[in-house]
N, C-alpha and C positions, 0 to 999 in steps of 0.2 A: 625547189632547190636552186639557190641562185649559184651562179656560173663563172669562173676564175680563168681562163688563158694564161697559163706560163709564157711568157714569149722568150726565149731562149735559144742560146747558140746547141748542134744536134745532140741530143738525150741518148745519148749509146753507148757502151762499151770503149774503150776501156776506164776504170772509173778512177781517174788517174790527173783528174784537173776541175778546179775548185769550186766554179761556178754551173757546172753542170751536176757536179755531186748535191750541191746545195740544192738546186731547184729536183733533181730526184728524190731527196729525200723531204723533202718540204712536201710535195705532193703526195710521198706513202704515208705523211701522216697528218693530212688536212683531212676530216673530215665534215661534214653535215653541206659540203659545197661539191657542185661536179668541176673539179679540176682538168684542163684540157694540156695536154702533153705533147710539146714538138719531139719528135722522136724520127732517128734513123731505123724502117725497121718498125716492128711490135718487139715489146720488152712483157716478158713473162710475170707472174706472179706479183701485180699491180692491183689494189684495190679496184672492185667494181665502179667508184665513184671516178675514179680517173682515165678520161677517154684520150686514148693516144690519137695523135695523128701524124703520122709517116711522113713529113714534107721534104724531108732532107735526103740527100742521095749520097751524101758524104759524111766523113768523120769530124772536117776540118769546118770553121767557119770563115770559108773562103769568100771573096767580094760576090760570088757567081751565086752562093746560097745566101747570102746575106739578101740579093736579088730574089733569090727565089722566096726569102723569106717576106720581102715586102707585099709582092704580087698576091704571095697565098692569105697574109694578113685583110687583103681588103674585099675576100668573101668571109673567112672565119671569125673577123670581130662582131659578124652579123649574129654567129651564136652564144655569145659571151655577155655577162651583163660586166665581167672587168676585166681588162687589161693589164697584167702584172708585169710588165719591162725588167727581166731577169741580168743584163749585160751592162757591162762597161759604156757611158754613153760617150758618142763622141760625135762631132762634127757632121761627118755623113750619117748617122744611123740616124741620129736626134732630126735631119732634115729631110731624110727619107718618112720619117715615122712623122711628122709636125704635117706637113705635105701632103702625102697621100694616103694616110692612117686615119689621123684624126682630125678633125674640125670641128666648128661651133654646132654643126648638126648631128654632132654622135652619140646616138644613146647610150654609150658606154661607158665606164667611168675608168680611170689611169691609175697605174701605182709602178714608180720606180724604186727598184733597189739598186741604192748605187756602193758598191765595192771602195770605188776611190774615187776622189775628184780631177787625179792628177793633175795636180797644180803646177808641175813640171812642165805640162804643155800649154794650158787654158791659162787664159785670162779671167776676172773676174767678170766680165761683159761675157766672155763666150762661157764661160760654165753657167751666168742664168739663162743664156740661148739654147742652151743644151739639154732644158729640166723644164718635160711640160706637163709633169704627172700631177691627179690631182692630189696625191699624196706623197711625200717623197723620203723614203729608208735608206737611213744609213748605216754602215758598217759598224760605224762607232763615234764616240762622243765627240771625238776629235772633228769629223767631218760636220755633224751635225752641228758644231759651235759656229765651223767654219760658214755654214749654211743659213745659220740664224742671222750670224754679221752680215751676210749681204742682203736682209731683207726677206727671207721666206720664214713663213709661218704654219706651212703647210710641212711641218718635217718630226719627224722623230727618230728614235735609234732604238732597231733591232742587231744583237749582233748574228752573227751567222750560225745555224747549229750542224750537229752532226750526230750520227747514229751512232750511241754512244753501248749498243749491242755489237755492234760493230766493232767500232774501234776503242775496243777496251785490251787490257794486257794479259796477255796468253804464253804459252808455253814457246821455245823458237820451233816453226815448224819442219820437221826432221829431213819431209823433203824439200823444202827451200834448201835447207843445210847441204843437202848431195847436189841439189840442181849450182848451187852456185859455191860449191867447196869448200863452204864455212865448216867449220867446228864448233863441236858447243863452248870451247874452251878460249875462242876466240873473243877476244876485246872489238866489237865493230861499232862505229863510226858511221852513225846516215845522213846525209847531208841531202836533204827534197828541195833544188832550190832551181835557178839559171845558166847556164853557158855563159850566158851574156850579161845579158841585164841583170841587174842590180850589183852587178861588180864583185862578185865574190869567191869566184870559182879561182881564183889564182891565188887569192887568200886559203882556199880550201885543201889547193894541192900543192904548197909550199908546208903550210903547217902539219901536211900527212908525210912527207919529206921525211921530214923533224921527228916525228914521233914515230915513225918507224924503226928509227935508229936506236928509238929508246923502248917501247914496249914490241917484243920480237912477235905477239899474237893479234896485235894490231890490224884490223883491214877497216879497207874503205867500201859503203856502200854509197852509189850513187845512181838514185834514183829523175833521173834527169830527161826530161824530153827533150828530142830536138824539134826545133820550131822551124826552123829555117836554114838556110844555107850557112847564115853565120854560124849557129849552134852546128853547124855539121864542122864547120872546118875548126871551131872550138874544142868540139872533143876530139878530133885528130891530134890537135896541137896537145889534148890531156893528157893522152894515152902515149904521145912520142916523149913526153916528159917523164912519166912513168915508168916508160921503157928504158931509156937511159938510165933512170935511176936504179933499174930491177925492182920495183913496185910491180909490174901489171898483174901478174900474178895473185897479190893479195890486195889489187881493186876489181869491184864489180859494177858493170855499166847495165842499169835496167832501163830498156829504153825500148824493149819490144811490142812493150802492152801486154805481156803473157804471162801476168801477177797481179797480187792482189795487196793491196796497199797496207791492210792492218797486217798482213804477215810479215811486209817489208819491215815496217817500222819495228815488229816485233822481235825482229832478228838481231837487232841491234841495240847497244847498252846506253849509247847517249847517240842524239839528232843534234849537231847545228846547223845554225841559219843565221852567219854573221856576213849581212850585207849591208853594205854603204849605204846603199840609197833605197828607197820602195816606189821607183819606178816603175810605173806597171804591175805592179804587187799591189794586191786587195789590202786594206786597211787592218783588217786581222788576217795576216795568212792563215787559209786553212791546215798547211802541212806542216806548222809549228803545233797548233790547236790538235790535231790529228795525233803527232806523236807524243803530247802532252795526256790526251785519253789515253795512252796506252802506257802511261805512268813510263815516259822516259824523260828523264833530264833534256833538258835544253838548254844549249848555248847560243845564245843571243846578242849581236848589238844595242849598246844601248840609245837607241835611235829616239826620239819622242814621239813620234807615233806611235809606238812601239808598246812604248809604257802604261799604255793601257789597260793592257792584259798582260805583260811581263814584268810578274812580281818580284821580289827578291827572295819571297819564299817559294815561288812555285819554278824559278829557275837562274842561269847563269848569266848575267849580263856580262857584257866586258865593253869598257868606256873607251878604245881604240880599236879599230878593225887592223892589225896586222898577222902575220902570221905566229911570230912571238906569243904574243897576248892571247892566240885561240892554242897554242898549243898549251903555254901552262894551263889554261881553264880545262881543257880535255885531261893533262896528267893529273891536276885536282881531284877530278871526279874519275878517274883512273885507281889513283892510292888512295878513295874515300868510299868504298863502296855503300858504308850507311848515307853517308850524303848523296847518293844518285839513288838510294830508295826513297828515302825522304823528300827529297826534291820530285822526284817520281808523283810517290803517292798525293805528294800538296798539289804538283800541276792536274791532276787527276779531280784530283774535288775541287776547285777551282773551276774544270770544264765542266762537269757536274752542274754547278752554280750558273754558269752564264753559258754553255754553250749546247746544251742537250737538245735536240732534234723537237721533243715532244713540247717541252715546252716552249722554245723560237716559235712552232705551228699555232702555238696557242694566243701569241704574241700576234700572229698574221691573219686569224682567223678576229681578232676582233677588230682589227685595222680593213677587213674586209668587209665584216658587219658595219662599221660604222659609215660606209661608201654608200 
């Protein structure tokens, strides 16, 4: 049985961020290979063929584990016959990993999945400095075009999948309802998105403003990590806004880890994710894709990356990001309720099509046979 290394930022709890969801579920459903698991911790009820290994001491993928992860890399790639590069590459990782990983003597072979190329920071010299795989995955066609124009041939596009047992659409769960004060009768609003980055969150709580004043059953769910200090003093500033206004009340901030993400989504009648920019944002977000399995409308910018997967039948674009512009598109799908089922059930078979867990693996297990 030939042998797969996820290498990956830590495999743990809470399952609440995109690139670790993916490579967990990609590995509960690889089979005929032993897949190797970086993991905080052992994780329960994991295929036989997937062998953990505990490297990580933290939740975070901080410079000090990123450290620890090189060091542990250069006994473990001795039992791997691939190397699957699961992260963001950037500058430092790509010259840690080019450096002290791999060389002309390695009996291993490479395979990167890249998310984004952020072209916001790299150049076209530093993103092919960046890509040493001997196979290289991309999110989507957008990147992959971008990939072929400067010269590689070694690329093709997987999009990202997800457990689509999972995140499919359910009843709202009754005790989410009591833990965070909703009603069934409530009109909510989930917005999975940044504090900071990608510029939207002030779009997000000017347009909840607005529509407060106009549907009285109105709340906001915001499921939001903080990342950092910025994100800390960002949702301060959310919540003093809110307060003034007498919102806090009918907004909810999940930001503890102490949930579970198909219920979030579930709780709520439409998701948007109308950001300016996809700075740092994966080429398919998964928490559009996420809330699109679980058959909810989505309101979207209409970005051109975007466009790839954001159809017009499977959801709401709107061609300016301001607060105006997302609040009519919410009162639309507010007074339509056939159009936010429809729109629903189309994003739903759409995920179906391109983005199901079982077949992406089937996708990666021939990209690994052919190494």
């Amino acid at each position: 049985m030939r042998s797969i290394l996820l290498v990956t930022r830590p495999i743990t709890p809470p399952w609440d961020e995109g690139s670790k969801n993916f490579a967990f579920f990609l590995a509960k459903n690889i089979s005929d290979f032993k897949i190797g698991l970086l993991t905080k911790g052992i994780l329960p009820n994991l295929p036989q063929n997937v062998i953990q290994k505990p490297i990580y001491t933290e939740n975070t993928f901080s410079f000090w584990q990123k450290i620890k992860l090189i060091i542990k890399l250069r006994t473990l790639k001795k039992e791997f016959d691939i190397l699957h590069f699961l992260f963001t590459p950037t500058k430092q990782n790509s010259f840690l990993i080019k450096n002290f990983i791999c060389n002309k003597k390695a009996d291993f072979r490479t395979i990167q999945t890249i998310a984004t190329l952020r072209e916001d920071l790299y150049s076209e010299k530093e993103i092919r400095d960046m890509l040493f795989g001997d196979r290289l995955i991309t999110y989507s066609d957008y990147s992959k075009n971008k990939l072929t124009q400067m010269g590689f041939s070694n690329v093709e596009r997987i999009y990202p999948g997800i457990d689509l047992e999972i995140y499919r659409s359910q009843e709202k769960n009754p005790d989410y309802l009591k833990k965070y004060t909703f009603s069934p009768e409530d009109f909510i609003i989930n917005f999975t998105g940044e504090y900071v980055r990608n510029d939207a969150m002030d779009t997000v709580v000017q347009s909840f403003i607005e529509i407060s004043k106009i549907i009285p059953e109105a709340k906001l769910s915001l499921p939001v990590r903080i990342k950092n200090k910025k994100d800390a003093a960002k949702k301060k500033e959310v919540m003093e806004i809110f307060r003034k206004n007498n919102l806090l009340e009918r907004v909810v901030f999940h930001d503890d880890g102490k949930y579970e993400m198909p219920d979030i989504y579930n709780l709520c009648d439409i998701s948007i994710f109308p950001v300016k920019n996809m700075q740092g944002k994966f080429d398919v977000p998964l928490a559009v894709i996420e809330a699109m399995a679980c058959e909810k409308p989505v309101i979207i910018y209409n970005l051109p990356i975007l466009e790839e997967f954001a159809k017009e039948e499977n959801s709401v674009r709107i061609e300016e990001v301001d607060a105006q512009k997302l609040k009519d598109a919410i009162l639309d799908l507010y007074r339509n309720p056939e159009k936010r089922i429809l729109l629903g059930k189309n994003a739903r078979k759409f995920v179906e099509e391109n983005f199901d867990i079982k077949n992406v693996a089937k996708q990666y297990k021939k990209v690994y046979e052919k190494l």
